[in-house]
C-alpha positions in Angstrom: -35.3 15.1 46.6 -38.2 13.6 44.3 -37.4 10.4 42.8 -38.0 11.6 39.3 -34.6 14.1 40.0 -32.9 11.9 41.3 -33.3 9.2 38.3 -32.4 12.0 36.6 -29.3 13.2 38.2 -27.9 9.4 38.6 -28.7 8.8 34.2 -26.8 12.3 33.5 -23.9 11.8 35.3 -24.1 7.9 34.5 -24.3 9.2 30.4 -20.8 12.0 31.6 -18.8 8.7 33.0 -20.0 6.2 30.0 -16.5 5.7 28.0 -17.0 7.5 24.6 -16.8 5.3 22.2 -13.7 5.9 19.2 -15.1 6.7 16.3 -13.5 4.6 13.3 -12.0 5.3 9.6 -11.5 2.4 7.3 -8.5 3.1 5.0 -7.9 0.5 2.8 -4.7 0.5 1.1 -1.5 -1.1 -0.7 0.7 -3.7 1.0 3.5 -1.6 0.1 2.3 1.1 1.7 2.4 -0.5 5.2 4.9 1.3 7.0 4.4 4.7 5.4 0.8 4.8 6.3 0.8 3.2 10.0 2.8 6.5 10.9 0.7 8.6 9.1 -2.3 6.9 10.8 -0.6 7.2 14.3 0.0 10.9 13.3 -4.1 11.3 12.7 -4.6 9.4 15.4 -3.0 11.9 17.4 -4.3 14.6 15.9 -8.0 13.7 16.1 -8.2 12.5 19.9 -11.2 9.9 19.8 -10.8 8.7 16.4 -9.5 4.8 15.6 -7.7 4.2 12.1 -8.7 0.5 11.0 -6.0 0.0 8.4 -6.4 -2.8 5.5 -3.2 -3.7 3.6 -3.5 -5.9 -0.1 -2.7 -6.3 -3.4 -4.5 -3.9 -4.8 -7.1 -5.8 -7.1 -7.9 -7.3 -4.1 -8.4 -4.8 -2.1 -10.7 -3.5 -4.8 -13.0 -6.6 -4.9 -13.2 -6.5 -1.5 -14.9 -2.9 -2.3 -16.9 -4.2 -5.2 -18.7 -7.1 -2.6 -19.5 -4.6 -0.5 -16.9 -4.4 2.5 -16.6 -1.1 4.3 -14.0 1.5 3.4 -13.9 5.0 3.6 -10.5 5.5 2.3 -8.8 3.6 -0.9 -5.0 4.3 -1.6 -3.8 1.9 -4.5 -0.7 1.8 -5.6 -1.5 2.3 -9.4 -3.9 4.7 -11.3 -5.5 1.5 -12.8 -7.2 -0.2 -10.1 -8.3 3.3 -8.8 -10.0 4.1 -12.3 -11.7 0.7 -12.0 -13.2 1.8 -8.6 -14.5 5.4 -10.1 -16.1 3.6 -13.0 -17.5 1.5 -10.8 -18.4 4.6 -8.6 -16.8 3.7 -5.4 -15.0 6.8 -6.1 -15.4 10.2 -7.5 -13.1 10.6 -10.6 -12.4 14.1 -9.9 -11.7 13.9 -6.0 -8.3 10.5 -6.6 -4.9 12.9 -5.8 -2.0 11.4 -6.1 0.0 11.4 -3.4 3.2 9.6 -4.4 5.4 7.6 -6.6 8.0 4.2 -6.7 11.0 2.4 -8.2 10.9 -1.3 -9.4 14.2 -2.7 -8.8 15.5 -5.8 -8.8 16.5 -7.3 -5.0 18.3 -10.3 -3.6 18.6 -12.0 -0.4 21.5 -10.2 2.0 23.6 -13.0 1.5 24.3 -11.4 -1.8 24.4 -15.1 -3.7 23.9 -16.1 -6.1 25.5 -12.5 -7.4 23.4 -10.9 -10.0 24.2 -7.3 -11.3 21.5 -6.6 -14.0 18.5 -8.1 -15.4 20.3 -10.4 -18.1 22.1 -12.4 -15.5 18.4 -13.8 -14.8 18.8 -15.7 -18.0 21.5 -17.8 -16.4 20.9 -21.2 -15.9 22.3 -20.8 -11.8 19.2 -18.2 -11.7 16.0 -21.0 -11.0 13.7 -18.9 -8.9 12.6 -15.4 -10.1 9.9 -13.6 -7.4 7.2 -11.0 -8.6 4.1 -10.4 -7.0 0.8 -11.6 -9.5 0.4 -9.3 -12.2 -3.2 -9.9 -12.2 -4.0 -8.2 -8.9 -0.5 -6.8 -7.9 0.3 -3.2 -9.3 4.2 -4.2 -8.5 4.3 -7.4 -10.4 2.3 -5.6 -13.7 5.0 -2.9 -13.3 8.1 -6.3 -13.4 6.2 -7.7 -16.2 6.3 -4.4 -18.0 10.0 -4.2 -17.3 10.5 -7.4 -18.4 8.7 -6.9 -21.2 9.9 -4.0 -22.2 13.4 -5.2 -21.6 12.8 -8.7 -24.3 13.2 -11.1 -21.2 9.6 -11.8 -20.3 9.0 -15.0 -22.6 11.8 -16.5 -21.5 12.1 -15.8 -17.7 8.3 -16.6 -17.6 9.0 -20.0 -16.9 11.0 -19.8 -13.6 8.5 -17.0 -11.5 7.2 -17.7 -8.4 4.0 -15.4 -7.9 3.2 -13.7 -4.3 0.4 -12.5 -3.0 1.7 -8.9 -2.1 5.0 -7.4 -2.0 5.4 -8.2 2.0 5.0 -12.0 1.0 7.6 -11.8 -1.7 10.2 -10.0 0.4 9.4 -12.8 3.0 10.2 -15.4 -0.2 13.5 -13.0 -0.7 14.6 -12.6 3.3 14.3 -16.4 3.1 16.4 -17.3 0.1 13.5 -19.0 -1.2 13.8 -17.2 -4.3 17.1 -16.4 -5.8 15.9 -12.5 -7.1 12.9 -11.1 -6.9 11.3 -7.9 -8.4 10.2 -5.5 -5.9 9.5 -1.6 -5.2 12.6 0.7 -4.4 10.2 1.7 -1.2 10.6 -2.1 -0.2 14.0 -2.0 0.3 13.7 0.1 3.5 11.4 -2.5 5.4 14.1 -5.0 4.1 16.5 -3.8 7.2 19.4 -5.0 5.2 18.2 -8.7 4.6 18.0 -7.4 1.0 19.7 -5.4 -1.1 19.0 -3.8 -4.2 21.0 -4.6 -7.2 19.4 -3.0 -10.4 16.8 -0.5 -10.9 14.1 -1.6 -13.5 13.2 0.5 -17.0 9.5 1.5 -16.7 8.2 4.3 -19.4 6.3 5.7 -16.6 6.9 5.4 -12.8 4.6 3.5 -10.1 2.5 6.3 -8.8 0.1 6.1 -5.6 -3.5 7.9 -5.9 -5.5 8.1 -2.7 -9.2 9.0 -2.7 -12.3 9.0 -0.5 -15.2 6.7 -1.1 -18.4 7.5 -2.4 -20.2 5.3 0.2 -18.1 6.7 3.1 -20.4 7.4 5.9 -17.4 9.6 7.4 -16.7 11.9 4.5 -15.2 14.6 6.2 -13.4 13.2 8.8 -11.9 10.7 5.6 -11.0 13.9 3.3 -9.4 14.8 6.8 -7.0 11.7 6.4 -6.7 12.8 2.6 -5.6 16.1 3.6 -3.1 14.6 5.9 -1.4 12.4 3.3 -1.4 15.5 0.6 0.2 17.7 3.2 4.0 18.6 3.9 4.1 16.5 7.2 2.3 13.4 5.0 4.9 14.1 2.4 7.7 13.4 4.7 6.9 10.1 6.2 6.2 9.1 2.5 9.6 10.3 1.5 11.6 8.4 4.7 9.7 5.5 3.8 11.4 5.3 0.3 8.7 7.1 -1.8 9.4 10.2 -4.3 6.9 13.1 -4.4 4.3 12.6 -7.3 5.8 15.5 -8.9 9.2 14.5 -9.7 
């Protein structure tokens, strides 16, 4: 056999053995949306043999700076409308291509020890009551939403004084598991990944419920295979992983 075939022969079936290499999808998205999305990853996983989901969980404003200095992401799932208008006017994202998917509870949550015993939001005001968690409004959809509530409810001014701020909602059921706070503020979602270390004691007024918009990037170099993971959220099996994870359909 010529030596020019058999080079040949030995690169082709060197290229057939070569491990194929997984092609990757950035989805950056919501602490609180942890568990809920690293099944629905796992699902697309499956689904799409070959393709790796590298998953990113923040506060949201974070996760949106991250964006905005230029990190990778082909996938951005907030977990309020606000931080996802930010990134279409800053045209990481096509305004009219954000669905969303879902939609929370804020509720106020103690440790599972049940003590100190609050029943509603006015027994924060008692002087037994030092240590109030929420997560920092600033960058944290769920701690805007506990300042709203508070807010809305007359306490804010006065409770002000005795939060302790958390990086993400993970971190400040960590603070609640861990009695290091005597009540925090936290989503109704949250409660399930609490495995009965906390327990949910009031849910908070808020004129308009948390609600979760997902979109694809405008700088994704996988478009389609990221409207793919889009699709999968939006659709009935997405839906139901959401909805044993705590979350309400966006439509109710």
């Amino acid at each position: 056999m010529p030596r020019i075939t058999t080079l040949f022969l030995l690169s082709f079936f060197l290229l057939l053995s070569w491990p194929v290499q997984a092609r990757e999808l950035i989805v950056s998205a919501a602490a609180s949306l942890t568990e809920a999305f690293e099944e629905i990853s796992a699902q697309f996983e499956a689904d799409n043999p070959g393709v790796r989901i590298i998953r990113n969980y923040a506060a949201s404003g974070a996760l949106y700076r991250q964006m905005t200095q230029g990190a990778p992401v082909d996938v951005y799932a907030p977990a309020n409308m606000h931080w996802m208008q930010e990134a279409a006017s800053a045209g990481l994202v096509e305004a009219g291509n954000l669905h969303v998917f879902a939609q929370n509870q804020v509720v106020l949550a103690v440790p599972g020890s049940d003590k100190p015993d609050i029943s509603t939001p006015e027994d924060l005001r008692l002087g037994r009551i030092r240590r109030i968690g929420i997560t920092s409004p600033a960058t944290s959809p769920a701690g805007n939403y506990a300042m709203i509530s508070l807010k809305n409810l007359g306490l804010w001014n006065e409770l002000e004084q005795k939060m302790i701020y958390a990086e993400t909602v993970t971190q400040l059921m960590d603070y609640i598991r861990r009695g290091e706070v005597d009540a925090g503020l936290i989503y109704a979602s949250d409660i399930l990944r609490g495995q009965d270390e906390i327990h949910k004691k009031y849910t908070m007024p808020l004129d308009t419920p948390p609600v979760y918009p997902v979109a694809v990037l405008s700088s994704s170099t996988k478009p389609g295979l990221a409207r793919k993971f889009v699709d999968l959220v939006l659709s009935q099996k997405g839906q139901a992983i959401m909805e044993k994870n705590g979350f309400q359909a966006a439509s109710q």
